[in-house]
N, C-alpha and C positions, 0 to 999 in steps of 0.2 A: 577622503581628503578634507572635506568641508567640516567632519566632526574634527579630525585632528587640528585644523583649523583654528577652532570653536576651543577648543581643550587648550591650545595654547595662546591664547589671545593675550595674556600680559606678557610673554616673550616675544610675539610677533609686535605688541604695541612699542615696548622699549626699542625693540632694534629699529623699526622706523621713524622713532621720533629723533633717531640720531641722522636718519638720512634724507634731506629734504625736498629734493627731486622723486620720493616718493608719496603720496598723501594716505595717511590713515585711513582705515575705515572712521567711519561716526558712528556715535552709539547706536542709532536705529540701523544702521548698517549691521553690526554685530547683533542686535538681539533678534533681524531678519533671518540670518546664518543660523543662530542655536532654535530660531521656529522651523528653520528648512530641515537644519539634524535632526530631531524631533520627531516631526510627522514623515520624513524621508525612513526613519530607521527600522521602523517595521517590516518594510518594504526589505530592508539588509538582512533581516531574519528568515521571514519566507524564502528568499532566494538560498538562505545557506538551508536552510531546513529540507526544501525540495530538490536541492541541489546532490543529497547525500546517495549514495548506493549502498550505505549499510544498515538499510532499513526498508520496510515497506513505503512508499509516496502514492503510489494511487490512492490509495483508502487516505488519505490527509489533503485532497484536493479541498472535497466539502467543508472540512473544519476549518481548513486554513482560511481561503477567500471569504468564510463566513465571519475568520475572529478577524480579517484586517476591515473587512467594510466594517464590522459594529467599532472597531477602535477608531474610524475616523467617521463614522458616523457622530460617538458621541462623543469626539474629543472638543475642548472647548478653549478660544481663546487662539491669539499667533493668525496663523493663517490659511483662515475657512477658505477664500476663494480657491486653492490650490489645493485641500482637501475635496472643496465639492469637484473640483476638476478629476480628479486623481480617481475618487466614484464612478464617475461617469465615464470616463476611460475604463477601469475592472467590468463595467456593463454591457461597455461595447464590445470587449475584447474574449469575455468570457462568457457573457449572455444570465441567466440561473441555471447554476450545476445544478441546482438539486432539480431540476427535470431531466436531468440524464441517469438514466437507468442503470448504466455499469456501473458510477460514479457513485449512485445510492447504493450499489450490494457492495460494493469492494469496503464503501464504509459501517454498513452495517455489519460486515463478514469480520470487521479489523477490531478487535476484543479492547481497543481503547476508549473505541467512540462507538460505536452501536448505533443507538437512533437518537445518543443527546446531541449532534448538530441541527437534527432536524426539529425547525420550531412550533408546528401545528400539528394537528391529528390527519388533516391530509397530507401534509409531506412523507409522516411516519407509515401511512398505512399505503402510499404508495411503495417507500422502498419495502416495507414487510411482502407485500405483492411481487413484486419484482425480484427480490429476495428468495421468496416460495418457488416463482417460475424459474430460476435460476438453480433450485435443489432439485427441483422436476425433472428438469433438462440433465440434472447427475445421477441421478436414483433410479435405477429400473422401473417403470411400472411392478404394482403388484400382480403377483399370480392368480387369479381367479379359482382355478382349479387344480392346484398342485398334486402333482401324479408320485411322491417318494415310492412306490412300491415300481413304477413302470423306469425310474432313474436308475435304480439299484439294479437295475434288472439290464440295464443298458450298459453299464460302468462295470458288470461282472462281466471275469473272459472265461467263466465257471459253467458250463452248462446246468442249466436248473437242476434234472436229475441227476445228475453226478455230486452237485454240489447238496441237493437234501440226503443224501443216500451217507453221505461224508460225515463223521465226527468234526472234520476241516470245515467242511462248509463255512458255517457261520463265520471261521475266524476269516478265510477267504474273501470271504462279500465283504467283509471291515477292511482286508489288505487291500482289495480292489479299489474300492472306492475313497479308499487313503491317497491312491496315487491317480487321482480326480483331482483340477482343480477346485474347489470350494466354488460351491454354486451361492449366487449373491441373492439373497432373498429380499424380493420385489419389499418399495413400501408406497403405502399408499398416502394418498397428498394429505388424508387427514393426522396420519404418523408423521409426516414431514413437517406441518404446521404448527405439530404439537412440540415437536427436535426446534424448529423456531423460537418457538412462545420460551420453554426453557433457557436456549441461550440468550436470547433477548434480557429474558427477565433476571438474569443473573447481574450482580453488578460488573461494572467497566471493568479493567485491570488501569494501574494508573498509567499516564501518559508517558512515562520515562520508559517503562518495561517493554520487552520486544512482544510484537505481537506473535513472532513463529515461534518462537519459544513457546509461549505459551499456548499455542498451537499442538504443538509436537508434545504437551505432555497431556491433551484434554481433546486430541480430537475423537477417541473410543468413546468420548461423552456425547459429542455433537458431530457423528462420522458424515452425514450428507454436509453439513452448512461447512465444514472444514476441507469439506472437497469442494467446494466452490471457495472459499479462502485461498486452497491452494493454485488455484488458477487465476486468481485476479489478485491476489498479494506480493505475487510475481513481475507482474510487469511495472514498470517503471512512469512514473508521469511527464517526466522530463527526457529530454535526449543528451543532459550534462554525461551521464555517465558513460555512453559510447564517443561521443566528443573528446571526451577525458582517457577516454581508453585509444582513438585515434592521436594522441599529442606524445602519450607514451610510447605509441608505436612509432613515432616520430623520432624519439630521443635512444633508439632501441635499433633500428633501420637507419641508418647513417649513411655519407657516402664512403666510408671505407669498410661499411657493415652493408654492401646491399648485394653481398651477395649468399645470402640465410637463403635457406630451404623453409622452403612457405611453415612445412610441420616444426621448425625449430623457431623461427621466427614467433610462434604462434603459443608456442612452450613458454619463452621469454618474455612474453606479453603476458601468459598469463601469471608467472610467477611473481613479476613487476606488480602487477596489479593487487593480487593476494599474497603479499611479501608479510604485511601487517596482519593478517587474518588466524 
């Protein structure tokens, strides 16, 4: 409202100087409003930015809070009392994300941002840690002693000597263990740190591009760090898009609509909701 405001200021001045039981703004009055638009509109972008369901938001918590404090950090001019205010409020209310641990892997795991929000070598080497124990927790241990001869042996329904004695044999022990699921071979934290260092060291994808896309075509590159992508790329930072999904099931449930079957009700919500998709 205050930008449109601001935008129409020689239509708002004409119409009042015709009316005189109202009084204009004054100049300082109006160049107050376009410093409030100003340093306020940041603020309008984050909210639409975090606001979205059709993209990842956790992994953009750190970038984001980082690029509005350095924008009114080093913004100059208009009105500093209300930006130092506006700091000090993201301080209180937020605290430092970058000491929160799911908040560092979800952004190092999101193929936009990696470890350029973080601005030192201890930030960095903390999420790469957190990062690592976060692939640990996904990846098997390794095998120490891997027994293939005692597995094959387990996985056949072929008695040994019936099966060496067989021209079949061999093909049998391959049919057998075809219908096995696929045993996941352990790795160990130095393979997992090295599957790190890689994707780390690759560059960013740019900021526009989705990050599960690019996911879905490169996680056989980076299989552990992409399974912790897929569990923390998932969840949402905000509660806009359940809120938002509770107001359509509002407009959906009516009262000459109430009396849906929870399973059809539930249908028409979701198709509302992924109509565009």
């Amino acid at each position: 409202m205050l930008d449109r405001l601001v935008e129409q200021r020689d239509a708002v001045t004409l119409v009042l100087a015709a009316i005189t039981s109202v009084k204009n703004l004054s100049a300082q009055q109006w160049a107050t409003a376009a410093d409030l638009t100003s340093t306020l509109r940041p603020f309008l972008d984050v909210t639409t930015i975090m606001s979205s369901a059709s993209y990842p938001t956790l992994s953009m918590v750190i970038p984001v809070l980082d690029g509005l404090k350095h924008l009114l950090v080093n913004a100059t001019g208009g009105l500093d009392v209300l930006r130092d205010v506006l700091l000090r409020l993201i301080d209180e209310k937020f605290g430092d994300v970058k000491n929160d641990d799911d908040l560092c892997v979800a952004t190092v795991v999101d193929p936009r941002f990696k470890l350029l929000p973080l601005d030192d070598d201890a930030q960095r080497q903390r999420a790469v840690t957190a990062t690592l124990s976060a692939m640990v927790s996904q990846a098997p241990a390794a095998d120490p002693s891997p027994t293939p001869s005692t597995s094959v042996a387990q996985t056949s329904n072929t008695p040994a000597a019936a099966t060496s004695m067989s021209i079949w044999g061999k093909l049998s022990v391959a049919s057998a263990s075809a219908g096995q699921p696929a045993r996941v071979v352990g790795r160990s934290q130095e393979s997992l740190k090295h599957e790190l260092e890689m994707y780390t060291s690759d560059q960013p994808i740019p900021r526009e591009d989705c990050p599960l896309r690019w996911w879905s075509g490169n996680s056989g590159q980076f299989p552990v760090v992409a399974q912790v992508a897929r569990r923390l790329l998932s969840i949402p930072a905000t509660s806009v898009a359940s809120e938002r999904l509770f107001s359509k099931a509002g407009d959906i449930i009516t009262k000459k609509r109430n009396s849906l079957a929870p399973h059809k009700a539930d249908m028409l919500v979701f198709l509302m909701d992924n109509v565009n998709v």
